[in-house]
BAVO-275982 format. One record per residue: residue number from 0; residue in one letter; z, y, x of N, C-alpha, C in turn; chain. Coordinates in pm, whole numbers, plus 50000, padded with zeros to 5 digits. Layout:
% BAVO-275982
+------+------+-------+-------+-------+-------+-------+-------+-------+-------+-------+-------+
| resi | resn |  n_pz |  n_py |  n_px | ca_pz | ca_py | ca_px |  c_pz |  c_py |  c_px | chain |
+------+------+-------+-------+-------+-------+-------+-------+-------+-------+-------+-------+
|  NUM |    A |     Z |     Y |     X |     Z |     Y |     X |     Z |     Y |     X |     A |
...
+------+------+-------+-------+-------+-------+-------+-------+-------+-------+-------+-------+
This chain:
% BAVO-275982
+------+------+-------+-------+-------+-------+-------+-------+-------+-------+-------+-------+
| resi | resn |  n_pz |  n_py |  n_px | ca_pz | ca_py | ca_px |  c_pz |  c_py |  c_px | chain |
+------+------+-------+-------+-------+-------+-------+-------+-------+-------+-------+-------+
|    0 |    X | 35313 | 88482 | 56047 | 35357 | 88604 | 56112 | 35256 | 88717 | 56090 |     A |
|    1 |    X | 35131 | 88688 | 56106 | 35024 | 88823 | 56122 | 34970 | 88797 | 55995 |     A |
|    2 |    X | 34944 | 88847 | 55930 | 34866 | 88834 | 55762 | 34695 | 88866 | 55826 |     A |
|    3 |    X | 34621 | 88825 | 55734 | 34461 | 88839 | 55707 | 34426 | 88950 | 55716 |     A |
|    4 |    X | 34469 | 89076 | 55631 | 34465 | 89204 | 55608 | 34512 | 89248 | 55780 |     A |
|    5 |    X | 34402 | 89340 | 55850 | 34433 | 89378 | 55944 | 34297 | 89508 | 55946 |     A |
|    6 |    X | 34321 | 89584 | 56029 | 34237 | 89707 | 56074 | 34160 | 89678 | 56229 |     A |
|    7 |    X | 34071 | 89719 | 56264 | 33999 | 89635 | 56413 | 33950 | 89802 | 56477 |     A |
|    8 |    X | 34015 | 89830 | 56546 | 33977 | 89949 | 56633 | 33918 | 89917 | 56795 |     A |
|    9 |    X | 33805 | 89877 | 56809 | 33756 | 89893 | 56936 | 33670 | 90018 | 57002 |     A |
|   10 |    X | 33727 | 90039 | 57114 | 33677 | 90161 | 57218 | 33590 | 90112 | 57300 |     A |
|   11 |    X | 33548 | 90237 | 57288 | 33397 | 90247 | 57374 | 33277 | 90129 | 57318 |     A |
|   12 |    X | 33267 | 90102 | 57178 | 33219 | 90043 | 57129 | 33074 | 90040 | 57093 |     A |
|   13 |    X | 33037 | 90161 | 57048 | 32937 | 90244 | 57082 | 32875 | 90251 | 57279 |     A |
|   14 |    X | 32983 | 90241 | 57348 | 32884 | 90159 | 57474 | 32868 | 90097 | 57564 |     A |
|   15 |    X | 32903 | 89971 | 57473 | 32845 | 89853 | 57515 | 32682 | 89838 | 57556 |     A |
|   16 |    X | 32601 | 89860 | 57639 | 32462 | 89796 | 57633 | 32459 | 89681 | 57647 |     A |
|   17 |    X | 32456 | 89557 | 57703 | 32425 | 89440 | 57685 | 32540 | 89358 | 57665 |     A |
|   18 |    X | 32550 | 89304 | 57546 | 32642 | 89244 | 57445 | 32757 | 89160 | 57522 |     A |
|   19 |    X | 32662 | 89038 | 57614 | 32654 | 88973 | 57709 | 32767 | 88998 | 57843 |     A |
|   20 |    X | 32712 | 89160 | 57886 | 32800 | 89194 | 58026 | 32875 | 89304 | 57962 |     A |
|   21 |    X | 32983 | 89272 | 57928 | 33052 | 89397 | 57874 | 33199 | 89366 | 57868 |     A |
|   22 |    X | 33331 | 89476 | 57865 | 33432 | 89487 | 57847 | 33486 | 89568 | 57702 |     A |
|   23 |    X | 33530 | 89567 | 57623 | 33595 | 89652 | 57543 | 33773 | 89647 | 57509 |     A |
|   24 |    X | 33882 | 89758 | 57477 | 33976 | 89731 | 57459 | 33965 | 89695 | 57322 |     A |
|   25 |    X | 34039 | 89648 | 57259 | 34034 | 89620 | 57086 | 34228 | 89633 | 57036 |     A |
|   26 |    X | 34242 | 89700 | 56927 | 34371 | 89736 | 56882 | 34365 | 89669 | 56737 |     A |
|   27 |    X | 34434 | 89635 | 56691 | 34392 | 89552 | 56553 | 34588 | 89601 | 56520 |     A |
|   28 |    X | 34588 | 89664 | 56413 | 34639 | 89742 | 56329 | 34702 | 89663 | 56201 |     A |
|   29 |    X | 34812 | 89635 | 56143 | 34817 | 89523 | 56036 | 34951 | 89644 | 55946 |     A |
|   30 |    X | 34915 | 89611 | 55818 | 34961 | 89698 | 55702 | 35122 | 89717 | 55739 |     A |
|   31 |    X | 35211 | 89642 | 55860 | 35361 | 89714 | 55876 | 35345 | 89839 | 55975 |     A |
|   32 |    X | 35218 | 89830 | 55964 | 35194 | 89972 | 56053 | 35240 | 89929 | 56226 |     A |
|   33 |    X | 35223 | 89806 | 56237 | 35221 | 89745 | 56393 | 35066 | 89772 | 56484 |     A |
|   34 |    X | 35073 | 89767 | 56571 | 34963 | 89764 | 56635 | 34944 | 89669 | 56747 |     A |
|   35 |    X | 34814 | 89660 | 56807 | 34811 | 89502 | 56924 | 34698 | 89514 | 56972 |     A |
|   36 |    X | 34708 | 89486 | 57092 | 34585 | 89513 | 57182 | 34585 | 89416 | 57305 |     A |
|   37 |    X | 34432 | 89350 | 57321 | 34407 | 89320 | 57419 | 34283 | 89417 | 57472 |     A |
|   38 |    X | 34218 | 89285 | 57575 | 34093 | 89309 | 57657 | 34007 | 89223 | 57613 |     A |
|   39 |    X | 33844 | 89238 | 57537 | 33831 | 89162 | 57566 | 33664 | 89139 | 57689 |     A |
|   40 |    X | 33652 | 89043 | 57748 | 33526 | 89043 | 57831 | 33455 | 88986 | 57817 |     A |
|   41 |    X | 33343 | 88923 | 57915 | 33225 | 88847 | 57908 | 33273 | 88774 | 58065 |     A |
|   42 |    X | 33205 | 88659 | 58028 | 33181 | 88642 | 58165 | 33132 | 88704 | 58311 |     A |
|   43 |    X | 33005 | 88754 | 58229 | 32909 | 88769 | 58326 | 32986 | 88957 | 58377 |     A |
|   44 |    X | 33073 | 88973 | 58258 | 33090 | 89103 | 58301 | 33229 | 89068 | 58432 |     A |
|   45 |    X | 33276 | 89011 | 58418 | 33357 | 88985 | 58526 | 33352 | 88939 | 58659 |     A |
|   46 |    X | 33246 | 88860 | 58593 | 33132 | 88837 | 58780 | 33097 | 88934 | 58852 |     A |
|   47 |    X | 33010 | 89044 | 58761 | 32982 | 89171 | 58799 | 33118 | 89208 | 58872 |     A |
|   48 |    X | 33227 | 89223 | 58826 | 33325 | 89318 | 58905 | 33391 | 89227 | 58992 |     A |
|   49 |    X | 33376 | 89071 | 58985 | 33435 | 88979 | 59122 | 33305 | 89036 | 59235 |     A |
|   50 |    X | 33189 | 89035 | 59147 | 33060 | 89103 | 59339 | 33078 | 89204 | 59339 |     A |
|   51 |    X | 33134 | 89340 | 59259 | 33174 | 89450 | 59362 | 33270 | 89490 | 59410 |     A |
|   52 |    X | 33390 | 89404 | 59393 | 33503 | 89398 | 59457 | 33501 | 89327 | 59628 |     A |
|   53 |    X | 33401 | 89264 | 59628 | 33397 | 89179 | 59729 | 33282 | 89235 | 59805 |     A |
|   54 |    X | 33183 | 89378 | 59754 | 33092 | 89482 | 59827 | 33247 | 89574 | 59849 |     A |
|   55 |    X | 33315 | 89629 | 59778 | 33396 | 89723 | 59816 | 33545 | 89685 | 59889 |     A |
|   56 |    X | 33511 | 89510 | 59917 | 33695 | 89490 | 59973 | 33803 | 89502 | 59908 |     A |
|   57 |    X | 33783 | 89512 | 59784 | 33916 | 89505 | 59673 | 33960 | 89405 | 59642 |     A |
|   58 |    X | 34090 | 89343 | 59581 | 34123 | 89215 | 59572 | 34086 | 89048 | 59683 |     A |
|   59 |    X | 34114 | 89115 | 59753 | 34079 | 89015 | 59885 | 33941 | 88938 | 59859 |     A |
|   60 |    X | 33872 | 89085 | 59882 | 33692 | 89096 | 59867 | 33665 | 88979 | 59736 |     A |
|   61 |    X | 33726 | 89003 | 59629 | 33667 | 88976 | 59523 | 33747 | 88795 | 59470 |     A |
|   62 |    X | 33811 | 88792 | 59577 | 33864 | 88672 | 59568 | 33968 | 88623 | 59399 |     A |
|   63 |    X | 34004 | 88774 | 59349 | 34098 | 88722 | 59222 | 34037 | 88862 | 59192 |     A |
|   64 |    X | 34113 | 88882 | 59057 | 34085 | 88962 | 58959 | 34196 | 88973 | 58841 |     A |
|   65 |    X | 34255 | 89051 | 58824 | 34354 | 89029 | 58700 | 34320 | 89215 | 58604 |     A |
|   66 |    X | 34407 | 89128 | 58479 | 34384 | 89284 | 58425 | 34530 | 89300 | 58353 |     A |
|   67 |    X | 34514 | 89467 | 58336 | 34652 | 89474 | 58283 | 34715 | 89450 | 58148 |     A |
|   68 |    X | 34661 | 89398 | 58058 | 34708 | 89334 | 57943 | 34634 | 89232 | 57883 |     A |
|   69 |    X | 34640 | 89163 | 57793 | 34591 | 89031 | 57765 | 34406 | 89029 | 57755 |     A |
|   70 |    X | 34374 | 88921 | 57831 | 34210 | 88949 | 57818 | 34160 | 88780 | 57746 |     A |
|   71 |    X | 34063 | 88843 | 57663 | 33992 | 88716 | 57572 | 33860 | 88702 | 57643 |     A |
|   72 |    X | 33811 | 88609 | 57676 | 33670 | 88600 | 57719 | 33554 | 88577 | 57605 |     A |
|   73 |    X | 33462 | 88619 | 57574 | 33396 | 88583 | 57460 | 33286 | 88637 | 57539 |     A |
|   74 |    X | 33177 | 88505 | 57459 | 33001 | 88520 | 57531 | 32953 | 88633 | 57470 |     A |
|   75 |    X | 32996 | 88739 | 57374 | 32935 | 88852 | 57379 | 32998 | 88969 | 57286 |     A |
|   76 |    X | 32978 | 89096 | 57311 | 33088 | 89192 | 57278 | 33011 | 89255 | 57170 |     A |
|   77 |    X | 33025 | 89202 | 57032 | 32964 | 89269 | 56920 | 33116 | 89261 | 56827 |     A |
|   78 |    X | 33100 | 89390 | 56735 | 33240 | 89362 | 56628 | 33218 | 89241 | 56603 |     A |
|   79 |    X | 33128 | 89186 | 56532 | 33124 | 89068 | 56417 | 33188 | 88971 | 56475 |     A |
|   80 |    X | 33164 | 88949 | 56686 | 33211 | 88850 | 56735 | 33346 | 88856 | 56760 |     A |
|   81 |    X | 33403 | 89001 | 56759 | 33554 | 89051 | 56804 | 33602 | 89025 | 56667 |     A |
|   82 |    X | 33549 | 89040 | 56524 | 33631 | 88993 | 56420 | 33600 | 88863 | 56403 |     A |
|   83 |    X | 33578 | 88724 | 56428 | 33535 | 88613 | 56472 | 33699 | 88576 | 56519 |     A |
|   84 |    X | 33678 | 88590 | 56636 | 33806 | 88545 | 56705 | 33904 | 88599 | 56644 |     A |
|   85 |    X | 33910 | 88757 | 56613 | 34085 | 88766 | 56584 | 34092 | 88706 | 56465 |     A |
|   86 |    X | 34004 | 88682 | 56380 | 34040 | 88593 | 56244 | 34090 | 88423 | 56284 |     A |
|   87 |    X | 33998 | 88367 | 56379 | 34036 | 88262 | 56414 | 34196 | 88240 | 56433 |     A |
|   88 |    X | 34185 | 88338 | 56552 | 34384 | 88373 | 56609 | 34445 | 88354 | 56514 |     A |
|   89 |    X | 34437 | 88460 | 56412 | 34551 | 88433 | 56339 | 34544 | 88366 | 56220 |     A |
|   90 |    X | 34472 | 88290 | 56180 | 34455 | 88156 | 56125 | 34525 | 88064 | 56126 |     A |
|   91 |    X | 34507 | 88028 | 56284 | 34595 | 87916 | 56407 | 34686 | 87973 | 56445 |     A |
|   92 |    X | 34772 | 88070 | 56402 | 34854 | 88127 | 56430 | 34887 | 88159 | 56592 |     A |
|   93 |    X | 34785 | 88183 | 56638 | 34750 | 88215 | 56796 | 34749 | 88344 | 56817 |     A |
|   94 |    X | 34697 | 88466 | 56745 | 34777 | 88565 | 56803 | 34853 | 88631 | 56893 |     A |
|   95 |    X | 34933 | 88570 | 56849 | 35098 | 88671 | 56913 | 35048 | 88610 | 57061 |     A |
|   96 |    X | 34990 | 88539 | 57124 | 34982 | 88483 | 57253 | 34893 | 88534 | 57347 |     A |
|   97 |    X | 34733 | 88663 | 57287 | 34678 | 88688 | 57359 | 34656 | 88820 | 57318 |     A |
|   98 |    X | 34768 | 88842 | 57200 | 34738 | 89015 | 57174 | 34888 | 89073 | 57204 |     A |
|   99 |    X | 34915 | 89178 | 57289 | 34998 | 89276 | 57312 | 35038 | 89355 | 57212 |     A |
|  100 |    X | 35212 | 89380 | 57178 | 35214 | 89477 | 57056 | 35257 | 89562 | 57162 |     A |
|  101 |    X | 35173 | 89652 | 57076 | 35120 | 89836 | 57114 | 35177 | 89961 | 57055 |     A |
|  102 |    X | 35319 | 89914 | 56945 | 35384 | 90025 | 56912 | 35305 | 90041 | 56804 |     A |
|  103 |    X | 35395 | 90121 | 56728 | 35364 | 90145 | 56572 | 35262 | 90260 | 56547 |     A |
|  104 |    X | 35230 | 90305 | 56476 | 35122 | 90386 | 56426 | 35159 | 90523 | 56453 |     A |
|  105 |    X | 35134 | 90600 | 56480 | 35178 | 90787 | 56524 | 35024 | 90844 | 56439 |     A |
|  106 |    X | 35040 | 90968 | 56436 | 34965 | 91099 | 56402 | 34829 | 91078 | 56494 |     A |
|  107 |    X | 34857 | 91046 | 56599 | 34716 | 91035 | 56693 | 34628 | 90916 | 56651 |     A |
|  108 |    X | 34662 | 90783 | 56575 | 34647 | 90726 | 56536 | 34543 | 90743 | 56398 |     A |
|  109 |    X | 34598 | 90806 | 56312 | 34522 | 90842 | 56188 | 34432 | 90945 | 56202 |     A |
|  110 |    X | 34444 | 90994 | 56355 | 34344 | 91067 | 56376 | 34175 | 91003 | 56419 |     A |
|  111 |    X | 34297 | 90887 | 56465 | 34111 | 90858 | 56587 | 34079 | 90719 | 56451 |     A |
|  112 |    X | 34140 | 90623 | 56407 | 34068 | 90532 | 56326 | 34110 | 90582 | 56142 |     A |
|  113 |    X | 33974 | 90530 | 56114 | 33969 | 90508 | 55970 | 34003 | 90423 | 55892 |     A |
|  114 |    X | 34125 | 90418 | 55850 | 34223 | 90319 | 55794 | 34197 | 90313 | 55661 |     A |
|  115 |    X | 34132 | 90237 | 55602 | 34112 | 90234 | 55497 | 34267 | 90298 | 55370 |     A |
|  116 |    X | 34202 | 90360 | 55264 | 34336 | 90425 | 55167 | 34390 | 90246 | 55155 |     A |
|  117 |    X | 34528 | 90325 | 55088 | 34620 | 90180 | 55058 | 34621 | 90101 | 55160 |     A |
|  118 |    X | 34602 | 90119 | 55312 | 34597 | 89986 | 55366 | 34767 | 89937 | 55386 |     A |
|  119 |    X | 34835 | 90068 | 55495 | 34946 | 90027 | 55498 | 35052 | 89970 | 55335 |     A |
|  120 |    X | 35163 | 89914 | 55406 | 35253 | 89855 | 55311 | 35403 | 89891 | 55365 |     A |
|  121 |    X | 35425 | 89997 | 55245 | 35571 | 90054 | 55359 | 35667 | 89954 | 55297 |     A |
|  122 |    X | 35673 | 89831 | 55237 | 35788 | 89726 | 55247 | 35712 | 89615 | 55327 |     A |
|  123 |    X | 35622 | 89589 | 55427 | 35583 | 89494 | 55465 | 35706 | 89571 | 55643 |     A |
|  124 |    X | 35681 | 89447 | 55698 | 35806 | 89462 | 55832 | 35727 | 89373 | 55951 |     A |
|  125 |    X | 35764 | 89399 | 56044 | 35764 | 89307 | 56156 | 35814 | 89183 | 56139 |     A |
|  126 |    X | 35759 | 89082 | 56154 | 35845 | 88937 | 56167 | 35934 | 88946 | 56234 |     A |
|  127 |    X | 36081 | 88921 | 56168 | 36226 | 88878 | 56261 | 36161 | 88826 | 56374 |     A |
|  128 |    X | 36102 | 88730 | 56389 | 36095 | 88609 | 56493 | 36047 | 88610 | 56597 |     A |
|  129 |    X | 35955 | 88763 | 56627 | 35902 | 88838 | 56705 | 35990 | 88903 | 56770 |     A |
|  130 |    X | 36061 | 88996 | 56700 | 36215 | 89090 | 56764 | 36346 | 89014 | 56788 |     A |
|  131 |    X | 36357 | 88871 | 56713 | 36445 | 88784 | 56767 | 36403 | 88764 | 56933 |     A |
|  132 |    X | 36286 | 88717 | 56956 | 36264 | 88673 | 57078 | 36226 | 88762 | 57194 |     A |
|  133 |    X | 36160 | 88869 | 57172 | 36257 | 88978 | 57242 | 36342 | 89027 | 57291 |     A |
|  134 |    X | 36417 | 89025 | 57135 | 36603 | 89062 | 57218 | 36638 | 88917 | 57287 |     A |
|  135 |    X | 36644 | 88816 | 57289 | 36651 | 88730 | 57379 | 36586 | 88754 | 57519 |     A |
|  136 |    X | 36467 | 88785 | 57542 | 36453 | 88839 | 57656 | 36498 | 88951 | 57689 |     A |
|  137 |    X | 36537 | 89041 | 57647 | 36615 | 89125 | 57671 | 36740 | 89121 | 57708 |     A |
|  138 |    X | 36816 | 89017 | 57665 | 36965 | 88992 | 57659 | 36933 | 88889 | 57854 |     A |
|  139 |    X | 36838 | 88832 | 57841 | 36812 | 88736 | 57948 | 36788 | 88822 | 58066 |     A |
|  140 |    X | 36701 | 88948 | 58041 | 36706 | 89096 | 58178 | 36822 | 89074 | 58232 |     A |
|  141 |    X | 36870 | 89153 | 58117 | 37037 | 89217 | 58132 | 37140 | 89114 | 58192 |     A |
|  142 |    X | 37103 | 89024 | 58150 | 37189 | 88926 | 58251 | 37136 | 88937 | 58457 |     A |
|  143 |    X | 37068 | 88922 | 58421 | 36994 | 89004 | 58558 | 37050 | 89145 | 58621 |     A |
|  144 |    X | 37078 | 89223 | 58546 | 37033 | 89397 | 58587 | 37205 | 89443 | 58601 |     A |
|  145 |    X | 37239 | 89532 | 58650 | 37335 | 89565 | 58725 | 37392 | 89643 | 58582 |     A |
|  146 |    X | 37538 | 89688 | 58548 | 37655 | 89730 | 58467 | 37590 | 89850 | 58383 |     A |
|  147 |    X | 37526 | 89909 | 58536 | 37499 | 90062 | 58482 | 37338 | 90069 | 58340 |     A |
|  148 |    X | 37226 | 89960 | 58409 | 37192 | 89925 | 58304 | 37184 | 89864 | 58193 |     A |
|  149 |    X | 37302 | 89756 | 58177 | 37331 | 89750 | 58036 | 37382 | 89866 | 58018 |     A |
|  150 |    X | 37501 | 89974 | 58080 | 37531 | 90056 | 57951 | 37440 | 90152 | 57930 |     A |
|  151 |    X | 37353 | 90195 | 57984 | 37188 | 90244 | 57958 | 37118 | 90226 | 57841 |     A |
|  152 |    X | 37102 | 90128 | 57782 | 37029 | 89984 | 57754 | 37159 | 89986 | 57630 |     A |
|  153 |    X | 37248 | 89939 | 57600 | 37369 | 90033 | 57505 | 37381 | 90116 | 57473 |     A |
|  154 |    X | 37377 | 90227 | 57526 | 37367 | 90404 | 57522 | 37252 | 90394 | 57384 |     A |
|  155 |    X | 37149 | 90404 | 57496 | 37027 | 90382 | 57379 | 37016 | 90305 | 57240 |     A |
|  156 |    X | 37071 | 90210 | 57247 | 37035 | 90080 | 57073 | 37119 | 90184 | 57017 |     A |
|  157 |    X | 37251 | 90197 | 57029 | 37349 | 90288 | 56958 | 37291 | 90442 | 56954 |     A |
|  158 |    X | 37241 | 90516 | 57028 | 37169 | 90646 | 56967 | 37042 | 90646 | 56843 |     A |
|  159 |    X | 37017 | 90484 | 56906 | 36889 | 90472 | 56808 | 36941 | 90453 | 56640 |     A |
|  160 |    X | 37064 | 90323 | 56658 | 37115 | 90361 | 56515 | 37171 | 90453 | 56441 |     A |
|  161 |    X | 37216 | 90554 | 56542 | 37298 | 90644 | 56484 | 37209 | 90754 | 56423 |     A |
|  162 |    X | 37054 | 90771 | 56514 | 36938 | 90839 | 56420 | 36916 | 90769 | 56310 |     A |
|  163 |    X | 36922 | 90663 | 56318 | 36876 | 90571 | 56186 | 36931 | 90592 | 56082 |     A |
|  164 |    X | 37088 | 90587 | 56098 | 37143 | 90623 | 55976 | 37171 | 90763 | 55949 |     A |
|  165 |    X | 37149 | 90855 | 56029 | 37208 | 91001 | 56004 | 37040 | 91050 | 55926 |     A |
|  166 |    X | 36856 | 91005 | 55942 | 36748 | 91051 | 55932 | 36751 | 90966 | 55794 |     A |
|  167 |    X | 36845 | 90841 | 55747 | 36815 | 90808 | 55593 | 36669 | 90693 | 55623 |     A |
|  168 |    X | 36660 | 90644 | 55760 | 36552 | 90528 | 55791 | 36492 | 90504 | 55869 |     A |
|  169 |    X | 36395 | 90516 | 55939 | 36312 | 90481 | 56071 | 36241 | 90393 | 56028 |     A |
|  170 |    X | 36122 | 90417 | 56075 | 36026 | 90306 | 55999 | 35994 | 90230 | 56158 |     A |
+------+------+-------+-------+-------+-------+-------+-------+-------+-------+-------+-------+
């Protein structure tokens, strides 16, 4: 599913001070022009925020902790170690399980990372097997969700194709 060839955009990377206690987001970028993002942390950096949650009474004084998209724990926050693991991932084809897709590439994008020339591949695609299982959860909502949002949820797929074919593509 995820090929070798990938791009590694981490924030606030530059400041990290101790390798050890640290958080960074990381976006890793692959030539269909997909994007994916987790969290990743340290231990010790999460301890840190279980004792000041539990000085400030947050999370039932420090008792849990969650974050809002997928978090990797790793003993220390250097690229070499963040390209370490995501090579591992998708090796073992582990991936898709602790990285979030983040939507395709926009203008703001080629602004903030340096994508190497030639990286993208405008015949490379998303794996079916990814958007198969999706629309299965999707179809599995909707079995859930009341008339008015399937035809919502309809409205939309059908405006989307009808740009598709009237713009000559959509990437």
């Amino acid at each position: 599913m995820f090929e070798s060839k990938r791009h590694i955009r981490i924030d606030a990377e530059e400041w990290v001070e101790d390798p050890e206690d640290g958080q960074v987001d990381v976006v890793v970028t692959f030539p269909d022009a997909t994007k994916w993002i987790s969290n990743f942390y340290t231990p010790k950096c999460i301890e840190s925020m279980r004792r000041d949650y539990a000085l400030k009474g947050h999370c039932l004084n420090g008792a849990y902790w969650c974050a809002s998209s997928p978090v990797i724990i790793v003993d220390r926050i250097t690229r070499g170690r963040i390209e370490q693991v995501i090579d591992e991932l998708i090796a073992k084809g582990e991936f898709r399980y602790v990285f979030e897709y983040f939507g395709s590439v926009d203008d703001r994008d080629f602004q903030r990372s340096d994508y190497p020339e030639d990286f993208f591949d405008s015949t490379s695609q998303i794996d079916p097997s990814f958007v198969t299982y999706h629309a299965n959860l999707l179809m599995q909502m909707l079995d859930q969700s009341g008339e008015d949002v399937r035809e919502s949820v309809l409205q939309d797929i059908l405006d989307y194709y009808q740009r598709k074919n009237n713009l000559g593509g959509v990437k």
